[in-house]
C-alpha positions as CSV (number, residue, x, y, z in Angstrom):
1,X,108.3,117.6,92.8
2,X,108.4,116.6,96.8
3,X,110.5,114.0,98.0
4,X,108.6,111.9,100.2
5,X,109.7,111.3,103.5
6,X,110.7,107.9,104.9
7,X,107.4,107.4,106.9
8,X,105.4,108.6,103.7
9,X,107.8,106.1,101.5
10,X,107.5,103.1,104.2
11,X,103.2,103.2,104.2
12,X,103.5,103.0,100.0
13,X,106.0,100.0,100.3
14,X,102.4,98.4,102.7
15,X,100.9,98.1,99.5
16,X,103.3,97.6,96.7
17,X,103.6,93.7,97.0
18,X,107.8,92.9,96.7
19,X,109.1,96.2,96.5
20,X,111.3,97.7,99.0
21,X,113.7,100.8,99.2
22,X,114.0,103.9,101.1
23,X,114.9,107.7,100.5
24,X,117.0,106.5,97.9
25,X,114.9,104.3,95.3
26,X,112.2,101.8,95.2
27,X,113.5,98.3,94.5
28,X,111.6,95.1,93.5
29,X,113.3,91.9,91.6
30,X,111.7,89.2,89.3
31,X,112.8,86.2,88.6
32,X,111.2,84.5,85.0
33,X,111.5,81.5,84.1
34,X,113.3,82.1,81.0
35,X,115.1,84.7,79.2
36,X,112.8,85.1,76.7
37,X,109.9,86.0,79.7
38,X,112.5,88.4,81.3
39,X,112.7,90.1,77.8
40,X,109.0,90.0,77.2
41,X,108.3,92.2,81.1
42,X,111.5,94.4,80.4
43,X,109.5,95.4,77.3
44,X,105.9,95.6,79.6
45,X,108.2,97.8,81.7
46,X,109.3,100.1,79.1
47,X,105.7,100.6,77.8
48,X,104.7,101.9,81.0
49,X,107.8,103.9,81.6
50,X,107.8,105.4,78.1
51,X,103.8,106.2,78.8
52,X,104.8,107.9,82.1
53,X,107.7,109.9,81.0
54,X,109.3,108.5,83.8
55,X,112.3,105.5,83.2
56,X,113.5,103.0,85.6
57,X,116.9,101.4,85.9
58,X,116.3,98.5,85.1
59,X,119.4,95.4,85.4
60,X,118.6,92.3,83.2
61,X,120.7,89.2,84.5
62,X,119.1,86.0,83.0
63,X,115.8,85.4,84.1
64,X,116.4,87.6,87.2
65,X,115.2,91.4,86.0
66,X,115.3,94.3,88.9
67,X,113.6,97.4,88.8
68,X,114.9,100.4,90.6
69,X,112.1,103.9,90.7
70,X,114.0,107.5,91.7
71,X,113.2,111.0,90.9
72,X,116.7,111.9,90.3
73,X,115.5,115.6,89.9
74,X,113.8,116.0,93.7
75,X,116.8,113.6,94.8
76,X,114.6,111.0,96.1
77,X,111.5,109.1,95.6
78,X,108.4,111.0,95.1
79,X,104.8,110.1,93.8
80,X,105.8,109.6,90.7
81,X,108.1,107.0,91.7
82,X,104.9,104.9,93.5
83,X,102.6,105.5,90.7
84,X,104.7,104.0,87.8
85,X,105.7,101.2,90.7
86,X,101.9,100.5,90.8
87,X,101.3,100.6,86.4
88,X,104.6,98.1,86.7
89,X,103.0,95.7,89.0
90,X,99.5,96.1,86.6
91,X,102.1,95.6,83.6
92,X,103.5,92.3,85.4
93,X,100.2,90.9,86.2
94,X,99.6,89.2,82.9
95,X,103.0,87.9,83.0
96,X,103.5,84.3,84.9
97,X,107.1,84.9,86.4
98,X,108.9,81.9,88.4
């Protein structure tokens, strides 16, 4: 799988609404406004990682959850990363966070 490059990953980040990053990994934090929601989109996040094949880190501190996307393999952020990005943000769109 190609690594994009850092003009290719800077043109995604346009159009993925509170995500940011670079070579290394795609970022983008939610805040909830309670544990229980947090809990409730770290499990919307697993459905679409789990249907993807492709898992994010994912660090749960209160209502605050952040989502971290990186092809370990390629050594970098590929396609792959932007598409599950993109089914995250279509997961959190039912979700009301803070």
């Amino acid at each position: 799988m190609r690594r994009l490059t850092d003009g290719e990953i800077q043109q995604e980040l346009t159009e993925l609404t509170g995500w940011t990053g670079d070579a290394r990994g795609l970022v983008r934090p939610y805040t909830w406004r309670s544990f229980a929601e947090a809990i409730a989109f770290v499990n919307e996040v697993a459905a679409v990682a789990e249907a993807a094949q492709h898992h994010p880190d994912i660090d749960i501190r209160y209502r605050a959850v952040t989502v971290r996307l990186v092809t370990h393999d390629a050594g970098g952020v590929t396609d792959r990363d932007v598409a599950t990005a993109r089914a995250i943000e279509r997961a959190a769109e039912g979700l009301t966070d803070a």
